[in-house]
Residue, then its C-alpha position, 0 to 999 in steps of 0.5 A: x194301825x186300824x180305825x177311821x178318818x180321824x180316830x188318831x191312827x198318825x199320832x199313835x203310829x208316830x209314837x211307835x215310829x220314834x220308838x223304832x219303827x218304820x212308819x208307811x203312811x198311804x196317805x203320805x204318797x198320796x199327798x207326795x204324788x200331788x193328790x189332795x182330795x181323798x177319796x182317790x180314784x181307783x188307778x191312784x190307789x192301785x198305784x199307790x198300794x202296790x208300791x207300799x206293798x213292795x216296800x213293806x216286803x222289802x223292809x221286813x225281809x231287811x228285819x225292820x219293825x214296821x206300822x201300817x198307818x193304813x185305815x184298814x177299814x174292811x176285814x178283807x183288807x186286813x187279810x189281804x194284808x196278813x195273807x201278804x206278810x205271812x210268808x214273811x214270817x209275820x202274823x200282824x198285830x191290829x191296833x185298833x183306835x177305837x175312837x167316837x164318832x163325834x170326835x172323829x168327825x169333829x176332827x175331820x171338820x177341823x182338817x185343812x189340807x195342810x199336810x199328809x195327815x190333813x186331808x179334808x173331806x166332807x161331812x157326808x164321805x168323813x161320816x161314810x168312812x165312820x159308819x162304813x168301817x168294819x171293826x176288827x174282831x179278836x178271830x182276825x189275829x192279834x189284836x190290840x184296842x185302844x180306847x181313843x180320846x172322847x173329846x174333840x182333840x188333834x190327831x188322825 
């Protein structure tokens, strides 16, 4: 999964996860270590990121479908991540939530921190995260887009 806070990530990766797949949600460790405040510091995220990486290995190598329900808001990051899984055999496929600004922020307005997919942030670094995204490109490798909702609903 691919898009910003608030684009709809969770729920399009939970629909994918019912029909098979493995979900890995960062923001699900997160939230189970204890930290409610995004963004997280830099030791939390290496952490963080390195066990999921273990876990995902460990998952394809069993033969399991995996979703990513990352933000994977830079092309480097996806990168990084295909340049992991392809001596795995895999060559990921993007799925992109293209989801308007406003319903995005709207949604991150709405945000109360009750759960893993909740995280609150504030206008200033949800509005970031939006404008600092970098928006998959068809040269990355497969890519799928997904015109999100443009009115203000519940999701990621």
């Amino acid at each position: 999964m691919c898009g910003p806070a608030g684009a709809g990530k969770s729920t399009v990766a939970r629909r994918l996860e019912r029909e098979g797949m493995v979900r890995i949600s960062f923001d699900e460790v997160a939230w189970d270590m204890g930290l409610r405040t995004m963004p997280l510091d830099a030791e939390s995220q290496r952490v963080i990121e390195a066990s999921l990486q273990d876990r995902i290995a460990g998952l394809i190598k069993a033969g399991s479908d995996v979703v990513l329900d990352f933000s994977f808001w830079s092309r480097r990051m996806r990168e990084d991540y295909r340049n992991m899984l392809r001596p795995l055999g895999i060559e990921p496929e993007t799925i992109y939530m293209a989801t308007p600004r406003t319903v995005a922020l709207a949604r991150i307005r709405a945000r109360r921190a009750a759960h893993a997919d909740d995280f609150c942030l504030s206008e200033e670094v949800a509005a970031q995260y939006f404008d600092q995204f970098e928006v998959p490109t068809e040269d990355e490798g497969p890519l799928t887009v997904i015109a999100g909702p443009h009115t203000d609903s519940p999701g990621d």
